[in-house]
N, C-alpha and C positions, 0 to 999 in steps of 0.2 A: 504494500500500500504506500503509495507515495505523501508526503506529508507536504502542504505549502506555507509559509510564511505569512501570517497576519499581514492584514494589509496597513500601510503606514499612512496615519493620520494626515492630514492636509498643513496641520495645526503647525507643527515644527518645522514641517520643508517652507513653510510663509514667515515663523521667526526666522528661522536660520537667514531666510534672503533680505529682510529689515537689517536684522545684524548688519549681512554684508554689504549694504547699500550705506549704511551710518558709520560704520566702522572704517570700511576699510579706505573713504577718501580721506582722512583725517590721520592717515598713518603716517604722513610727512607735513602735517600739522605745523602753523609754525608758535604758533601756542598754545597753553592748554588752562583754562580758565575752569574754576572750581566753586560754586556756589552750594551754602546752607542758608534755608529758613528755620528758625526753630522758635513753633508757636507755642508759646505757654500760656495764654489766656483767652478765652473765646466764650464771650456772655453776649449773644447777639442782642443789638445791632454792633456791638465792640468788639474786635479781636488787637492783640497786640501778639508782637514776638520780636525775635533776632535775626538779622541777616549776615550772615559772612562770606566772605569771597576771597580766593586769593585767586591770581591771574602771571602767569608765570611766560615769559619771551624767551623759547627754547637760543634762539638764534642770537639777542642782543645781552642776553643773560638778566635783562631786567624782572623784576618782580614789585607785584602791587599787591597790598592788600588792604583791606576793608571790614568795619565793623558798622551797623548801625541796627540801632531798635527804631522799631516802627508800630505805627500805630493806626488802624483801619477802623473808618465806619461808614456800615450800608446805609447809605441814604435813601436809597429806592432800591425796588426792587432789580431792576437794570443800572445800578449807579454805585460806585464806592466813590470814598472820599480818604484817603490817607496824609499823614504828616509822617517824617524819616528826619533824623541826624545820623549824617554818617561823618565816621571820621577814619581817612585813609592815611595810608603810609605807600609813599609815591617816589620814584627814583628819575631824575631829569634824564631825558635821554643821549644828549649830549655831552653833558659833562658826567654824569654818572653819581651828580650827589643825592642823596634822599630829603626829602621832606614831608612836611606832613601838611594833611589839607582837609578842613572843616566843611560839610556841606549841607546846611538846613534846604530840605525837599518838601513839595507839596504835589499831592497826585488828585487828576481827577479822572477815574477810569469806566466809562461807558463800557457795559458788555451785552452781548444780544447773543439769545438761543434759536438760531436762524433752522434750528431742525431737532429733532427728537435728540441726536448725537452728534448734533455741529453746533458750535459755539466760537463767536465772535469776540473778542479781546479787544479791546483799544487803550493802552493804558497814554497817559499825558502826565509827566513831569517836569516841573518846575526847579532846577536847583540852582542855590546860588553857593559860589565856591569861594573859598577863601585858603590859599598857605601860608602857610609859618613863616614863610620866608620872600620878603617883597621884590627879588631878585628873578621869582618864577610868577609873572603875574596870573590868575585864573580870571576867565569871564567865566559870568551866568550862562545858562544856560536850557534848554528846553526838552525834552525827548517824549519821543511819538514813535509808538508800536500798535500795529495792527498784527494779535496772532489767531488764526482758523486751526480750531482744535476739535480732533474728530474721535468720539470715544466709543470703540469697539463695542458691538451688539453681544459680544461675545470674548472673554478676555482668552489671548493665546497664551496660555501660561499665566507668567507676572505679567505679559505686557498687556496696559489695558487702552492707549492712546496714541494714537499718529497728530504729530502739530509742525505748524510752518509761519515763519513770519520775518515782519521785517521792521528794522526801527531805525529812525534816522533825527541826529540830532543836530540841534541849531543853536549857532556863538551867537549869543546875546548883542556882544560887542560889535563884531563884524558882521552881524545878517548877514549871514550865510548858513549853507549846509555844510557843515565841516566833517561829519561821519556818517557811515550807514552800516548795521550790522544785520545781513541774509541769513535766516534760517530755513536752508531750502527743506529740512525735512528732520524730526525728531521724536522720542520716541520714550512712551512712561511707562515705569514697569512700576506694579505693586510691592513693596518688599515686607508689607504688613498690613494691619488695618488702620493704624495711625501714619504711617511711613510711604514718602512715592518717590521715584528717583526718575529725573529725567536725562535723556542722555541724547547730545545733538552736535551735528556740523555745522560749524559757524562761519558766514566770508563775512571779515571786513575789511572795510573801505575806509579812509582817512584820508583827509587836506589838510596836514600841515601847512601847504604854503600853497604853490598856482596846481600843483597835478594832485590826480589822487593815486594814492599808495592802496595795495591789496595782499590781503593776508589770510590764510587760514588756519582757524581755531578749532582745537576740541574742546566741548564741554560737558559738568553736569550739573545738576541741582539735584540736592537733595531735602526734601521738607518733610520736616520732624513736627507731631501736631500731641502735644503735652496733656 
């Protein structure tokens, strides 16, 4: 009697190809950027928590990193309103010295559930920046993200989310657009019932001066909910 082989799920040969569609452009990455939330109070319409980030320039060897609590409230049903102090530790790229840089944020984030499993993001912030050191001057600044996030009928394993978006920000001082950072495609896994990690390729773009400069990032976030 001949015996055959169970037939192989659909479920893993669709992760496996997410994997290699997210993973493997990002293997010559030229940085790789590391984000936590970590919520510890959430008494609706209030939530607060922590954000941490460090962001690391495999190529120039520079490193950033970032601390700030923040503080959300649902205004409507389609509307948050958050307040953030961050305070970063920042490395000049030219000369190579560190400093450090203050920056009270204001958000006002419209989001829309344009389908059963699609959901619309628009966040809008307001930061004004200040260094330690009057030698590196910072302008204010504005940032605007539109992300379409599409959450599985059906979770393949951990992963429960496919999302894409793009944020572009604007010097206060110079009216201009001075950045833009593409997320053509990323991907949320569940790691508990409190716990999501999101994991994505990131292009950005930068105007230092007349051209723009292009680069790419790996990232994750991870959000811890207390």
């Amino acid at each position: 009697m001949k015996s055959s082989a169970p037939p192989i799920s659909p479920g893993p040969r669709w992760l496996a190809l997410l994997l290699i569609l997210v993973i493997a452009p990002p293997a010559s990455a030229d940085e790789w950027w590391a984000w936590s939330m970590l919520e510890f109070y959430r008494q609706p319409p209030w939530s607060a928590g922590l954000f941490l980030g460090n962001r690391a320039d495999d190529q120039d060897g520079f490193h950033t990193q970032i601390a700030s609590p923040r503080l959300k409230y649902d205004a409507l049903p389609w509307l948050d309103v958050g307040l953030g102090l961050s305070a970063l530790s920042l490395q000049h790229p030219a000369s190579g010295i560190r400093y450090s840089q203050c920056r009270p944020e204001l958000e006002i984030d419209p989001h829309f559930q344009l389908a059963r499993q699609l959901r619309l993001d628009w966040r809008n912030r307001l930061e004004w920046r200040h260094n330690d050191d009057p030698t590196f001057p910072a302008h204010d600044r504005t940032r605007h993200r539109l992300q379409l996030g599409w959450t599985l009928p059906r979770p393949l394993g951990p992963l429960t989310r496919l999302f894409a978006s793009n944020e572009w920000l604007i010097d206060l001082h110079q009216r201009q657009w001075t950045e833009n950072r593409l997320i053509p495609l990323g991907l949320t896994f569940k790691l508990s019932p409190k716990t999501d990690l999101d994991c994505f390729y990131l292009l950005l773009q930068t105007k230092p001066q007349d051209t723009w400069n292009q680069e790419s990032v790996l990232g994750t976030y991870l959000r811890v909910r207390f």
